[in-house]
VEXDREN-2710 file (C-alpha; in Angstrom, 1 decimal):
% VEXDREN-2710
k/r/px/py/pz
1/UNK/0.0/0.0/0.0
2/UNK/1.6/3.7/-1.0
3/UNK/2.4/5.4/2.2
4/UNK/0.4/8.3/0.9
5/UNK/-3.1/6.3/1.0
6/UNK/-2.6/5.2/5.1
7/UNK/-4.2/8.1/7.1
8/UNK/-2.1/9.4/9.7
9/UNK/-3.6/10.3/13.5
10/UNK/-2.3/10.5/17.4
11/UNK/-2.8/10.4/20.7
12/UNK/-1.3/14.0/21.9
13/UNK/-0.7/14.9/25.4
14/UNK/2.2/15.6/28.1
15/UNK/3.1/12.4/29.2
16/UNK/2.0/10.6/26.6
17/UNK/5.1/7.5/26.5
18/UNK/2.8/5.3/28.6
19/UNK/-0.6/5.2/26.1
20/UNK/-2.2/2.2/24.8
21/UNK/-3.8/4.0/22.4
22/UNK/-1.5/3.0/19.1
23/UNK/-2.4/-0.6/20.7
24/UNK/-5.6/-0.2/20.6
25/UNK/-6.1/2.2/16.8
26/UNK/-3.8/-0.6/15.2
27/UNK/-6.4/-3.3/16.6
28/UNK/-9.6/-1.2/15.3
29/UNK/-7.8/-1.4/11.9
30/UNK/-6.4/-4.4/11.2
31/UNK/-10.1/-5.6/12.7
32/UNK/-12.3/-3.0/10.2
33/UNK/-9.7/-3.2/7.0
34/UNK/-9.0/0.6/7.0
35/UNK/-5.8/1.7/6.2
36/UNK/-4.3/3.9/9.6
37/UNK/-1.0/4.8/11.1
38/UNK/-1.8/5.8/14.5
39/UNK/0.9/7.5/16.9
40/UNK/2.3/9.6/20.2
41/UNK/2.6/12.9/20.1
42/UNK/4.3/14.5/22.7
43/UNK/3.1/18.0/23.3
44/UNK/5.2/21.0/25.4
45/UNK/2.9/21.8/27.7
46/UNK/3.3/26.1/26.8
47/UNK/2.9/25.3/23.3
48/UNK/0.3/22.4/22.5
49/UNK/-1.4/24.3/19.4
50/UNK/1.7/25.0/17.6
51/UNK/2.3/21.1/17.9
52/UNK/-1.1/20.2/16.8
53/UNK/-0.9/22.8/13.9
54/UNK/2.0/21.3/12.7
55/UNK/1.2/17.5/12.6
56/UNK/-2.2/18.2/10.7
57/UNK/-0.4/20.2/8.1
58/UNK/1.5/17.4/7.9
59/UNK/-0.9/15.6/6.3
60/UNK/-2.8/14.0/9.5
61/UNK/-6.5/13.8/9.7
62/UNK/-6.6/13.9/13.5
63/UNK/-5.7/13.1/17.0
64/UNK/-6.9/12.3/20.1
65/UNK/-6.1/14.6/23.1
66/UNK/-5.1/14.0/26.3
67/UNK/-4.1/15.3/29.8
68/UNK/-3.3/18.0/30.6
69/UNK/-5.2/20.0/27.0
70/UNK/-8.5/18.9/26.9
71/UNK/-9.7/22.4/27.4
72/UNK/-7.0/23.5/24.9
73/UNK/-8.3/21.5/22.4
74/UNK/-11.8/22.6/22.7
75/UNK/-10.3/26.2/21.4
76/UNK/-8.6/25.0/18.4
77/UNK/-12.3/23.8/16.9
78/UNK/-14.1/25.9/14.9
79/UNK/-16.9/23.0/14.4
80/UNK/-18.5/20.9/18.3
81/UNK/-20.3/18.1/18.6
82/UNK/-22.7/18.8/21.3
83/UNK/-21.3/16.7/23.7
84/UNK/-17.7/18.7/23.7
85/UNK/-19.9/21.9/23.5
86/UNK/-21.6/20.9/26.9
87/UNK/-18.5/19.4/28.0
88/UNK/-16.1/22.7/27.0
89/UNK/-13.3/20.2/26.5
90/UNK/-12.4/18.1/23.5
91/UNK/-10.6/14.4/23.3
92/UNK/-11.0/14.4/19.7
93/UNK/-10.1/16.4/16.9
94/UNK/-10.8/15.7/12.9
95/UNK/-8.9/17.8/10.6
96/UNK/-11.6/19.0/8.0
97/UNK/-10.2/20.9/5.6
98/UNK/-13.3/22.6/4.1
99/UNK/-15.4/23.7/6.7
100/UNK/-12.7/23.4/9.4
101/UNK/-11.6/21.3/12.6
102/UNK/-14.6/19.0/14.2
103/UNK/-13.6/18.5/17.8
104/UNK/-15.9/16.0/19.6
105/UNK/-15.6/14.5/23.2
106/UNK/-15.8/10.6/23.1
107/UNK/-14.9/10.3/26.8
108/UNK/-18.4/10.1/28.7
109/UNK/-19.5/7.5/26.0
110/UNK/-16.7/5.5/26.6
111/UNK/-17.0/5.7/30.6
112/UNK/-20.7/5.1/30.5
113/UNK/-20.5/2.1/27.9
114/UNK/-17.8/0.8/30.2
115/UNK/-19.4/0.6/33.2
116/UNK/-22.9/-0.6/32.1
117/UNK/-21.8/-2.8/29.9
118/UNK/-18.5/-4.3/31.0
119/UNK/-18.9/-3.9/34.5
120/UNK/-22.4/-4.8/34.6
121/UNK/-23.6/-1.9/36.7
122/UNK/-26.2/0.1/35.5
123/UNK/-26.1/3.7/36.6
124/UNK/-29.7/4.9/36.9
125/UNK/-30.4/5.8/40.3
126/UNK/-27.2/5.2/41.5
127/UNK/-25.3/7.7/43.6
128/UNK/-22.4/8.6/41.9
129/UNK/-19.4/10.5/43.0
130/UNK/-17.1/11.7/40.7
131/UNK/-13.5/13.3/41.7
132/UNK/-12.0/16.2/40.2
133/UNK/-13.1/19.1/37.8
134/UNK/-10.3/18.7/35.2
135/UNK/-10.9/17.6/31.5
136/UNK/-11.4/14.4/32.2
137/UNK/-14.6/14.9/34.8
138/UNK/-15.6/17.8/32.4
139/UNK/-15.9/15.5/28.9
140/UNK/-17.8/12.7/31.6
141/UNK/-20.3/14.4/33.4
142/UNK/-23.1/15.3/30.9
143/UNK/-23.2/11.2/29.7
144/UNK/-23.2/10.4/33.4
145/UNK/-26.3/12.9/33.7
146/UNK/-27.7/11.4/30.9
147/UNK/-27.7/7.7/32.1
148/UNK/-30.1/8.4/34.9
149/UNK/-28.5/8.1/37.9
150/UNK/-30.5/9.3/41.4
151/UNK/-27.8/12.0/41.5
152/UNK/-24.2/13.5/40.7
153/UNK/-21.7/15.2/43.3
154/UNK/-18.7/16.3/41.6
155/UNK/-15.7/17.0/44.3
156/UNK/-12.6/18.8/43.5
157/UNK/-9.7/20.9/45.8
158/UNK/-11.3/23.6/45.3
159/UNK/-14.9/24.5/45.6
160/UNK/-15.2/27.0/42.5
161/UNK/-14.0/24.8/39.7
162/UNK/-16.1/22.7/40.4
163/UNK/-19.2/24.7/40.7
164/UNK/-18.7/25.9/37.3
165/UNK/-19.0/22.9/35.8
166/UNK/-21.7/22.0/38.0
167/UNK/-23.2/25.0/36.6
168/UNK/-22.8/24.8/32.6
169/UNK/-24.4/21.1/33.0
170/UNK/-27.6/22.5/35.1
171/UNK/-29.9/22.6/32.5
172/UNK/-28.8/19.0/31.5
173/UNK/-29.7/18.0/34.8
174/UNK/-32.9/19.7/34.7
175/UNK/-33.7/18.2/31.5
176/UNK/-32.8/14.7/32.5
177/UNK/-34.4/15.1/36.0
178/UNK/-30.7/14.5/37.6
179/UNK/-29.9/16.6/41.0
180/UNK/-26.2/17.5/40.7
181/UNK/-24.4/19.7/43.0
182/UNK/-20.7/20.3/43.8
183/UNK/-18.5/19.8/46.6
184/UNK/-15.0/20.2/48.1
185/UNK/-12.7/16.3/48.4
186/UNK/-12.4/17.1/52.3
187/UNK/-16.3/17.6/52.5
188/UNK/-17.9/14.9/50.1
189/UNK/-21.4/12.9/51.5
190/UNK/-20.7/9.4/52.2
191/UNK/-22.2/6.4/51.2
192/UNK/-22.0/6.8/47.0
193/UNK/-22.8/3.1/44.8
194/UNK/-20.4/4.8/41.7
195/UNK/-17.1/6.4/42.7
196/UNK/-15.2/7.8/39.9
197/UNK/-11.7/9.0/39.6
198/UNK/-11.3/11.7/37.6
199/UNK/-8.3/13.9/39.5
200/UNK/-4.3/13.2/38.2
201/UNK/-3.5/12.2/42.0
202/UNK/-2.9/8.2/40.2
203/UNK/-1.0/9.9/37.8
204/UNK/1.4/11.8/40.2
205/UNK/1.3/9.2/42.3
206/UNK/-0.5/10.6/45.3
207/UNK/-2.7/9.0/47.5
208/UNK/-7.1/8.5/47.3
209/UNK/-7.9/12.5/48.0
210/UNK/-11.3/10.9/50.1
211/UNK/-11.9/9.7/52.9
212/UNK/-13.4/5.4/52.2
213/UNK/-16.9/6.7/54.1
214/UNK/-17.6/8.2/50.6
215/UNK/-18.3/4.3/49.7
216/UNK/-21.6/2.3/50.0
217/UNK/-21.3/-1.5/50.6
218/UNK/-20.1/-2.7/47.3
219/UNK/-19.5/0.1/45.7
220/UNK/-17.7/0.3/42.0
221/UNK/-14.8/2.3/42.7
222/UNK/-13.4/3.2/39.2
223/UNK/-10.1/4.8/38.0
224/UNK/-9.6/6.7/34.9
225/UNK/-6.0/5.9/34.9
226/UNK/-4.4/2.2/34.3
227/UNK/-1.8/0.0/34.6
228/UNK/0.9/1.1/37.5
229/UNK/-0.7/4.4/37.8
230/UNK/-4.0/3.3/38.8
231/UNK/-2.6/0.6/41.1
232/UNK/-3.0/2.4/44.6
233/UNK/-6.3/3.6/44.1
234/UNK/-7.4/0.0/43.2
235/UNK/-5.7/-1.5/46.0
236/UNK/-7.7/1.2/48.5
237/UNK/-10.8/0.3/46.9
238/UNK/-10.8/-3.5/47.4
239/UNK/-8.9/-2.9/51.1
240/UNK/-12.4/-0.9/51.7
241/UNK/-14.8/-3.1/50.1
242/UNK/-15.1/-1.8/46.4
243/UNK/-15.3/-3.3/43.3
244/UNK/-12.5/-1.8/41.3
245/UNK/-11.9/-0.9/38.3
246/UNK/-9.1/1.0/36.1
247/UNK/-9.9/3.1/33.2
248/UNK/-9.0/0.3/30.4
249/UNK/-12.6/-0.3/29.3
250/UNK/-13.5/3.2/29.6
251/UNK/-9.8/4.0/27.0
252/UNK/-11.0/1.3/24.6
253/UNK/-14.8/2.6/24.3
254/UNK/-13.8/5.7/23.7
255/UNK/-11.6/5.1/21.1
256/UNK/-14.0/3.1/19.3
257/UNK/-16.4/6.6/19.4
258/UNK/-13.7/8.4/18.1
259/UNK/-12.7/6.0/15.1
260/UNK/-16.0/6.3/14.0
261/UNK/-15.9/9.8/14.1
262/UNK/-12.6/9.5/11.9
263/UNK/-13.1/6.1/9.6
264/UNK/-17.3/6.0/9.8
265/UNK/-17.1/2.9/10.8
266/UNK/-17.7/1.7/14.7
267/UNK/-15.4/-1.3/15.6
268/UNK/-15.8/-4.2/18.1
269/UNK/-14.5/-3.6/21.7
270/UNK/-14.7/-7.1/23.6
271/UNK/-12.4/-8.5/22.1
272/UNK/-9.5/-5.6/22.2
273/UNK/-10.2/-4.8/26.2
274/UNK/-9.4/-8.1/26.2
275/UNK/-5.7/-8.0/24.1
276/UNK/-5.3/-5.2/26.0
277/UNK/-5.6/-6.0/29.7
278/UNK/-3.7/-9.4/28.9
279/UNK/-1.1/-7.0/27.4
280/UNK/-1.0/-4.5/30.3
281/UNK/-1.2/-7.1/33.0
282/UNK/2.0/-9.1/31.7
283/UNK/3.7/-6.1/31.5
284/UNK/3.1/-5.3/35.0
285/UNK/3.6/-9.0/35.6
286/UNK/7.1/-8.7/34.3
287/UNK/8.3/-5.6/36.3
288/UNK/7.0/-6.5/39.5
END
């Protein structure tokens, strides 16, 4: 096959050594026949447009985005789907020529689809808790809204971040008859059936930023992060009583969303998770 006829796209971000997302892109198609080189893209963090900018005029047709320029992304779009719009961040950009960049946010799909399908747990009236009021909470918490659950308390460091968000996703609430409200991590309600990870304390290695009383019985305690990353917060959940989960499912599902939003064409998941956590979990297997 001539180079020129294998479409080019990335995973961008700061770090960005660690993705599975080639893994996963190279899986999606070899399984759907299309013809895509996917790759890393290591971003300065004072200068992620520039570095976007280039690789599309390069001859890319998109990239995924992740931490820390979720938000950043979402400027460099002149077209939203309505989820990134509600959202105000993007984890996926398609470099339209004609009527100029479409940036979507695949994220709350994928986390959704994971949990109620993979996991088994359906979220509507659940209690859910999610952490943090980065990009990653931000492109979640409109499909968590939208999944029905009894309710939604977003907890970050600070009270005011999280508000905000709280507050662009009120009328999704109201619309989807969902009470959502915001809290600080040192104040959170105990007693939640979902608790989602959404902060970088995995990724910096810190410790869980709440206190195990936020946990019902038998609660699905989920990470966004994987592999050594999310290993300490899994650990807390099962020492507490959880069911947990890392953020493998939830990274496959919502690279499925976002290769249809590239190729048109929406690939099989099951059996990649699966390739995948086999992959990750020898990997860890063989450091330890």
């Amino acid at each position: 096959m001539n180079s020129a006829e294998i479409s080019r796209y990335a995973v961008a971000g700061n770090p960005v050594a660690h993705s599975q997302s080639p893994f996963i892109h190279a899986s999606f198609a070899q399984q759907t026949g299309q013809a895509v080189n996917y790759e890393r893209l290591l971003c300065p963090l004072d200068d992620f447009a520039t570095t976007i900018r280039a690789f599309a005029a390069g001859g890319a047709q998109g990239c995924n985005v992740t931490v820390p320029f979720k938000f950043e992304a979402h400027a460099l779009a002149a077209r939203l789907s309505p989820r990134a719009r509600l959202a105000g961040a993007v984890n996926t950009l398609r470099f339209d020529d004609t009527e100029g960049w479409f940036g979507d946010n695949t994220d709350g799909a994928g986390l959704v689809r994971d949990i109620e399908r993979n996991a088994g747990v359906p979220l509507a009236g659940r209690r859910v808790l999610l952490l943090g009021a980065g990009g990653a909470s931000a492109g979640v918490l409109g499909s968590l809204i939208a999944a029905h659950p009894a309710g939604v308390v977003m907890a970050n460091r600070t009270l005011d971040k999280a508000q905000a968000l709280i507050d662009s996703h009120a009328a999704w609430a109201r619309e989807h008859g969902v009470a959502i409200r915001a809290s600080t991590l040192a104040d959170c309600p105990n007693g939640f059936d979902v608790l989602i990870n959404g902060t970088s304390t995995s990724l910096a290695g810190s410790g869980v930023p709440v206190d195990a009383a936020v946990l019902a019985p038998g609660a699905l305690a989920l990470d966004m992060m994987y592999g050594p990353a999310a290993a300490s917060f899994l650990a807390w959940a099962r020492e507490h009583g959880a069911v947990a989960r890392d953020g493998l499912g939830m990274l496959v599902e919502q690279a499925a969303e976002a290769f249809e939003v590239w190729r048109g064409v929406k690939p099989e998941t099951a059996g990649v998770l699966a390739a995948l956590r086999a992959k990750v979990e020898a990997k860890s297997a063989s450091s330890s």
